[in-house]
SEMAR-267461 format. One record per residue (C-alpha): x, y, z; residue number from 0; residue in three letters. Coordinates in steps of 0.2 Angstrom, whole numbers. Layout:
- X	Y	Z	NUM	Ala
...
This chain:
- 21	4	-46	0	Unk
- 19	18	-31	1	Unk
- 27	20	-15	2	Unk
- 18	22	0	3	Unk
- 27	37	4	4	Unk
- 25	55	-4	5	Unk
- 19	71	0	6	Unk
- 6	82	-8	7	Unk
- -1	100	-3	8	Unk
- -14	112	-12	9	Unk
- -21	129	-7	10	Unk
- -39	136	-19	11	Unk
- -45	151	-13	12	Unk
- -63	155	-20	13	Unk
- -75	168	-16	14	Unk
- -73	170	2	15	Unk
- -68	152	3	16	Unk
- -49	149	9	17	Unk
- -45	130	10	18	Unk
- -26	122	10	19	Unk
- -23	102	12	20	Unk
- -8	94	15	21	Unk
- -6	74	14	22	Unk
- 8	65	20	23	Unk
- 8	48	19	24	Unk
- 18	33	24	25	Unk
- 21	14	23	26	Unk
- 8	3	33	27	Unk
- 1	-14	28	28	Unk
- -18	-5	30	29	Unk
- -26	10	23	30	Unk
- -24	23	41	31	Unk
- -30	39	41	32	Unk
- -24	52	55	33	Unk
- -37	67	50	34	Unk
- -35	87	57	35	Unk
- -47	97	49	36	Unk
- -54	114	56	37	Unk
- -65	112	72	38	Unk
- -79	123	63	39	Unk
- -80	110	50	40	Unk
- -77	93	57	41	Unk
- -94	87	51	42	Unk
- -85	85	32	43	Unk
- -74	70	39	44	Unk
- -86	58	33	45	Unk
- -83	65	16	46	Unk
- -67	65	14	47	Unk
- -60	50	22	48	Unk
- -72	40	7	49	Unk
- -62	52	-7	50	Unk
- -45	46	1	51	Unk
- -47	28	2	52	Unk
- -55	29	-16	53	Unk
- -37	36	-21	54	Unk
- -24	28	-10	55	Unk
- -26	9	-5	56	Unk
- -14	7	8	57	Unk
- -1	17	21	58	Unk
- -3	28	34	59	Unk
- -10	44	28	60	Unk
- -6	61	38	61	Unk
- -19	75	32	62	Unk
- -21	93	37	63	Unk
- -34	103	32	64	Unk
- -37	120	35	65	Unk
- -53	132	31	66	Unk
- -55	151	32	67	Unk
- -69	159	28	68	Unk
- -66	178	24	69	Unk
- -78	192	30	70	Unk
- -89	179	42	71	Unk
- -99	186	53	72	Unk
- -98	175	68	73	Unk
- -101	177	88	74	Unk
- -86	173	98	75	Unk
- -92	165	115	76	Unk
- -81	158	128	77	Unk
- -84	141	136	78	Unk
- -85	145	155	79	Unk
- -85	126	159	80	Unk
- -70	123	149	81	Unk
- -60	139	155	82	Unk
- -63	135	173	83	Unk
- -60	117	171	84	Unk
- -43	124	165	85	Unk
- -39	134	179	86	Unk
- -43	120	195	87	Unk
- -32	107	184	88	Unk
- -18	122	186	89	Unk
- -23	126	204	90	Unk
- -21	105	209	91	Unk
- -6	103	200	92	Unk
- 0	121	209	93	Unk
- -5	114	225	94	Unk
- 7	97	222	95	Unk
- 22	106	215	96	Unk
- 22	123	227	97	Unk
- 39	117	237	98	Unk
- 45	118	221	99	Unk
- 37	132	213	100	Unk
- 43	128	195	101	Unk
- 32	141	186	102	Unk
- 19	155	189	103	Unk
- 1	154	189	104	Unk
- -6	157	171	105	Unk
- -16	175	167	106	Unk
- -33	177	162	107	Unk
- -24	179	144	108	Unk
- -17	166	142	109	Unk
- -32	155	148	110	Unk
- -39	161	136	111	Unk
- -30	152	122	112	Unk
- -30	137	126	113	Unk
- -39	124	116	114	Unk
- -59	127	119	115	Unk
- -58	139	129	116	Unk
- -64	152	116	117	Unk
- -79	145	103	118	Unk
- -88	153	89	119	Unk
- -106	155	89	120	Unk
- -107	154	70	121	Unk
- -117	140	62	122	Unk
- -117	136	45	123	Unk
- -132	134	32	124	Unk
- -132	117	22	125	Unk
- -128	127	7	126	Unk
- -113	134	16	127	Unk
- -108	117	19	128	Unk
- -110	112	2	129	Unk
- -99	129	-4	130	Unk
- -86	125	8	131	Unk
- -88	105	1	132	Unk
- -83	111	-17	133	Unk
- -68	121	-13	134	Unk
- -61	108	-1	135	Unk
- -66	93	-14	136	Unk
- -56	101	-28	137	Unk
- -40	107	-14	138	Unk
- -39	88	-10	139	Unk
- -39	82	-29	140	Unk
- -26	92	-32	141	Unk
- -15	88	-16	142	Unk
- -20	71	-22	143	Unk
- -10	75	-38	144	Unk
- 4	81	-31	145	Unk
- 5	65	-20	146	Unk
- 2	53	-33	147	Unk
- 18	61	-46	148	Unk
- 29	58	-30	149	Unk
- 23	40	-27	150	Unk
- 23	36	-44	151	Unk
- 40	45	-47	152	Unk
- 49	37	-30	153	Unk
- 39	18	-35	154	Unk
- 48	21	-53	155	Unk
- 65	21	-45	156	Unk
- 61	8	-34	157	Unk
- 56	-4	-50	158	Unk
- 71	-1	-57	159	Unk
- 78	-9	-41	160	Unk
- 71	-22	-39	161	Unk
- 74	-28	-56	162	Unk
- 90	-25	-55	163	Unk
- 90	-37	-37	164	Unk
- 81	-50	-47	165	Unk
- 93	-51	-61	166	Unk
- 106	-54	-48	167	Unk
- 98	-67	-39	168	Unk
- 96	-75	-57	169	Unk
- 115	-74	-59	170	Unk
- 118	-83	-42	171	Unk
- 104	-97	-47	172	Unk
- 112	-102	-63	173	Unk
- 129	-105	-53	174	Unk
- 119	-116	-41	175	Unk
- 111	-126	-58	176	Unk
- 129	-128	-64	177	Unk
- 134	-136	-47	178	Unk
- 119	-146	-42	179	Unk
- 122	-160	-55	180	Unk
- 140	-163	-46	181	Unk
- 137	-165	-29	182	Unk
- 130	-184	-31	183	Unk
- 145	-187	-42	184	Unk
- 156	-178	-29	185	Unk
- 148	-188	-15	186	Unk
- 150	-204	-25	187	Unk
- 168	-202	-28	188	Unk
- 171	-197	-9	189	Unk
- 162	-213	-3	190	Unk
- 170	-224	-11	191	Unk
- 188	-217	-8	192	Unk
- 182	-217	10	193	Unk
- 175	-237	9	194	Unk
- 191	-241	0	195	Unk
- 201	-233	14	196	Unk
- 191	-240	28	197	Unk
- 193	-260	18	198	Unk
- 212	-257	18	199	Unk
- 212	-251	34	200	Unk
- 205	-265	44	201	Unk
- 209	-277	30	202	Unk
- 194	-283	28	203	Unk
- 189	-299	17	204	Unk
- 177	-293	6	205	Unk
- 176	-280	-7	206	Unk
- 167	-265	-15	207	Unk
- 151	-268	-21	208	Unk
- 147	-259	-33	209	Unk
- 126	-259	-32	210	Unk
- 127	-255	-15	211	Unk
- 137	-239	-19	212	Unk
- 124	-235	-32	213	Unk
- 111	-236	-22	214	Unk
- 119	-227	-8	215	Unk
- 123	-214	-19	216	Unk
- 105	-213	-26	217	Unk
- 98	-212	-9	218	Unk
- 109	-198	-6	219	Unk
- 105	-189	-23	220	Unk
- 87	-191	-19	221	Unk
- 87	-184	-2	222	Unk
- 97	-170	-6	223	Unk
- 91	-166	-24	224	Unk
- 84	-147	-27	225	Unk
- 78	-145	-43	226	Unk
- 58	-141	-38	227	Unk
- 67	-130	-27	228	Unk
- 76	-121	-42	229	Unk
- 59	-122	-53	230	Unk
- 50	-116	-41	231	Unk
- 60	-102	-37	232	Unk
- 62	-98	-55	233	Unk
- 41	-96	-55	234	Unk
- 41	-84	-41	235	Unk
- 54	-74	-49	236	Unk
- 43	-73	-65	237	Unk
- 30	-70	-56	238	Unk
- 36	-56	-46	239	Unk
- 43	-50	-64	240	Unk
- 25	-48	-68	241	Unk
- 19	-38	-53	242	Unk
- 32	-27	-55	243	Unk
- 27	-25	-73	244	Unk
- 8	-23	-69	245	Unk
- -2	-9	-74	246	Unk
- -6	-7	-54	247	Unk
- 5	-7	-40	248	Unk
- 5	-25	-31	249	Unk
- 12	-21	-13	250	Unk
- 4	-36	-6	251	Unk
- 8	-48	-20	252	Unk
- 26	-41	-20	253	Unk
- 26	-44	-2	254	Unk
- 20	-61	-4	255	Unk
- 29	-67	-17	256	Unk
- 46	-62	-7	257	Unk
- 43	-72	7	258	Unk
- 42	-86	-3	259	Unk
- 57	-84	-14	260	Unk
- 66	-84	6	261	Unk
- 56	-96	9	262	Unk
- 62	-109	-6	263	Unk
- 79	-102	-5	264	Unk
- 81	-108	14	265	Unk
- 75	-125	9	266	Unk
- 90	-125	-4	267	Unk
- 102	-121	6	268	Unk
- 94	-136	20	269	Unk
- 94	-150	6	270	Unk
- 109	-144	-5	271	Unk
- 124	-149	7	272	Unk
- 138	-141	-3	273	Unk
- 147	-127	2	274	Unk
- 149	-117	-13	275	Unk
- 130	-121	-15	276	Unk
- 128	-114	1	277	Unk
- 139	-97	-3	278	Unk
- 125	-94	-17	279	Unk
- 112	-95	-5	280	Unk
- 119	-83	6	281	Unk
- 120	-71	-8	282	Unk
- 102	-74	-13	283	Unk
- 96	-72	6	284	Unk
- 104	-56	6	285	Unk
- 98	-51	-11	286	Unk
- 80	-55	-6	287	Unk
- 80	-45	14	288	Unk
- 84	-29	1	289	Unk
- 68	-35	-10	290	Unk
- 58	-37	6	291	Unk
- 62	-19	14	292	Unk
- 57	-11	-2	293	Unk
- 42	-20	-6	294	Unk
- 36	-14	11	295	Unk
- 34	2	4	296	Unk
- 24	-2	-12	297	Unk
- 7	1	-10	298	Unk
C-alpha cells in the first residue's frame, strides 16, 4: 500500500551537467502533473511526464527541475519586445494610481530581471539534448526512489490503521448479530402486552388470536430482518481485507469498497428499528468516515 503523499529530491552532477529534481506529490483522484523545469530545456516535458505516470498512478504531482550546465558558451540577448511591453504596463498602471503614488517607477535594472526580459542565444545540439536526457533521467529515478520509501513507508502505517478500524467494526457487528434474532421476539412480546391492554381496556368481546399475532409478527420480522445486510457487509469487509493485503496499492477499490460498507450499514440502521441496534451503527458509521478519509490518500 502507498500513500499519495511523499516527497523525493535528487541532485547528479556529471561532466558539465548539473541537474536537481524535486517531486512532491499529493492526494487527487487523477494522475496531475504541475511541471517547472528550466526555460532552456522545456522541450524534455514530453519525456518526463511519460516516466512519471509510468511510476505513480495517481495524485497531484508537484515537480521542479533544474539544469545547469557549467562552462556554456552562450549569447545573452535581451528581448526588446518584452522589456518594453514591461515598462508601458508600468507606465498605465502609474498613470491610474499617480493620486496615490504608492511606489516609484522601476530602473532599467530592475527591468531587466524580470521574467523574459533577458534570453539566451544558446541552442542546443541533439546530442546535447540527449546528454542533458541522461543525467536528468537518472536525477528523476532517484527522486523517484526517495518518493516511493516515503509512500510506501507512510501507506505501511496507514495499513495498519485501517486494520485496526476493520476489526473494530467487526466487534460492533457481532453485537448487532447477537441482537438481531430478539427484536422479533421483543416486538411479539410488546404486541401482545399492548392487544391485551387495549381488550381490557375497551372490554372488548373477543380474544387474542394467536395466528394473527403470528403473522403480524412475521410480517414485522420480515420487513425489518437484516441478515443480507450483515452478510453483505461481512463480504466487503473481506474484501477490503484483501486489498489491503494486495501486492499493489488499491486506492480506488479501497475507495469503493468503503462507500459500500456506509452504504449497507445505513440500510441497517433504516430496517433494524432497535435502538441498541441503532447505537452500533452509529459506531460503524463513524468507524467507516475514518476509513474513507484515509483511503483517499492511497494511491
Amino acid at each position: 500500500m502507498y500513500s499519495m503523499t511523499g516527497f523525493g529530491a535528487a541532485v547528479v552532477r556529471r561532466d558539465n551537467i548539473n541537474v536537481s529534481v524535486e517531486l512532491k506529490t499529493v492526494n487527487n483522484r487523477y494522475f496531475k502533473l504541475m511541471l517547472r523545469i528550466t526555460e532552456s530545456f522545456g522541450m524534455l516535458e514530453t519525456r518526463i511526464e511519460p516516466m512519471l505516470r509510468s511510476k505513480i498512478e495517481r495524485g497531484s504531482v508537484n515537480a521542479i527541475i533544474r539544469i545547469r550546465l557549467e562552462k556554456q558558451s552562450s549569447k545573452a540577448i535581451i528581448s526588446t519586445p518584452i522589456l518594453l511591453s514591461y515598462a508601458a504596463q508600468i507606465a498605465e498602471l502609474r498613470s491610474k494610481l499617480d493620486q496615490i503614488s504608492i511606489f516609484e517607477p522601476p530602473n532599467l535594472y530592475q527591468l531587466l530581471t524580470l521574467p523574459g526580459v533577458i534570453v539566451t542565444g544558446q541552442e542546443y545540439s541533439e546530442e546535447e539534448i540527449d546528454n542533458v536526457w541522461s543525467v536528468l533521467e537518472q536525477a528523476t529515478c532517484e527522486a523517484l526512489e526517495q518518493l516511493k520509501i516515503m509512500r510506501k513507508t507512510e501507506g505501511e502505517s496507514m495499513r495498519h490503521d485501517l486494520k485496526t478500524n476493520i476489526d473494530q467494526i467487526v466487534t460492533e457487528l457481532s453485537g448487532i448479530e447477537k441482537i438481531a434474532p430478539q427484536v422479533a421476539a421483543n416486538y411479539r412480546t410488546k404486541l401482545s402486552e399492548r392487544i391485551i391492554k387495549a381488550l381490557s381496556e375497551k372490554q372488548y368481546a373477543t380474544e387474542l388470536n394467536d395466528s394473527e399475532l403470528l403473522r403480524e409478527v412475521a410480517i414485522y420480522a420480515d420487513k425489518y430482518d437484516i441478515s443480507e445486510e450483515i452478510v453483505r457487509l461481512k463480504s466487503h469487509l473481506e474484501q477490503l481485507n484483501i486489498a489491503i493485503d494486495a501486492e499493489v496499492s488499491n486506492g480506488r477499490k479501497l475507495d469503493f469498497l468503503s462507500q459500500e460498507l456506509f452504504r449497507e450499514t445505513n440500510t441497517i440502521g433504516a430496517k433494524a428499528n432497535d435502538t441498541d441496534i441503532i447505537m452500533h451503527v452509529v459506531a460503524i458509521k463513524t468507524i467507516i468516515e475514518r476509513i474513507r478519509e484515509m483511503v483517499q490518500n492511497v494511491e
